[in-house]
N, C-alpha and C positions, 0 to 999 in steps of 0.2 A: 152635565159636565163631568169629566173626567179626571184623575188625577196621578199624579209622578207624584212621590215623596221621600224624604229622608227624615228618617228619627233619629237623635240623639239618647243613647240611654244613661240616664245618670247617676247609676250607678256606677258604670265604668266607661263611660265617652265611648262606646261602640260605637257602628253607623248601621241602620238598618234602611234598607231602599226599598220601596212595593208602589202600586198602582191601586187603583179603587174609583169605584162611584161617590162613594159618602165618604168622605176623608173624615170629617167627624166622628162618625160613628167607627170608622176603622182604627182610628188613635185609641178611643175608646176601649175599643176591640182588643188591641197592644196593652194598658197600661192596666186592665182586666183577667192578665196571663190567661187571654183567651185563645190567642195567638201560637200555636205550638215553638216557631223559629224565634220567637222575640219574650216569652216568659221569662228567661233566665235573667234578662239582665232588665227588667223592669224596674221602675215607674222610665216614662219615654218620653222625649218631648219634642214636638214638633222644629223641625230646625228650616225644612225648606221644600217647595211644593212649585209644580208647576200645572198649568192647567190646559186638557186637549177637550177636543169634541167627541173622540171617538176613544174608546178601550182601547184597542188595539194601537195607537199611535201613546197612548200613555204606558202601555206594555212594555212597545219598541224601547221608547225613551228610557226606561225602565232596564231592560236588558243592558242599551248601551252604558247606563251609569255604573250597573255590577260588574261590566267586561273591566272597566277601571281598573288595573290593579293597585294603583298607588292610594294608599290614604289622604295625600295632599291633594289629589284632583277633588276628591271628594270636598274638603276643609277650604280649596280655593272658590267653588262653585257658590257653598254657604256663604262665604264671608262677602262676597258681589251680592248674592240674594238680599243679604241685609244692609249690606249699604244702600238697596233701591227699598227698602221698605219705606 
């Protein structure tokens, strides 16, 4: 399994979006300033994930979430994510 993600950093509510095998181990990854683009604003937290069969379609998904330019596309997706938790 594959996955879309978005982190929350909370230090300063940034949004970070990537794709991965092990979502686990890649938050991980993130809150370990292992991460070159997401050390600065660390500790990070899981805000909302989706999940493909293949990389490459967790990529796509991926790109199209960064083409986003507005912060609200972003904040409207999470807040549906969690109301279906």
């Amino acid at each position: 399994m594959f996955y879309c993600y978005i982190l929350k950093s909370t230090a300063n509510s940034a949004f970070y979006i990537g794709s991965c095998g092990d979502l686990d181990k890649r938050v991980i990854q993130h809150n370990k300033c292992l991460v070159s683009a997401t050390k600065r604003y660390a500790p990070w937290g899981l805000v909302y994930k989706e999940e493909f069969i293949t990389l490459k379609e967790a990529r796509k998904r991926e790109l199209q979430m960064k083409s986003w330019k507005k912060r609200g596309a972003i904040e409207k997706l999470i807040k549906t994510f969690q109301n279906f938790k």
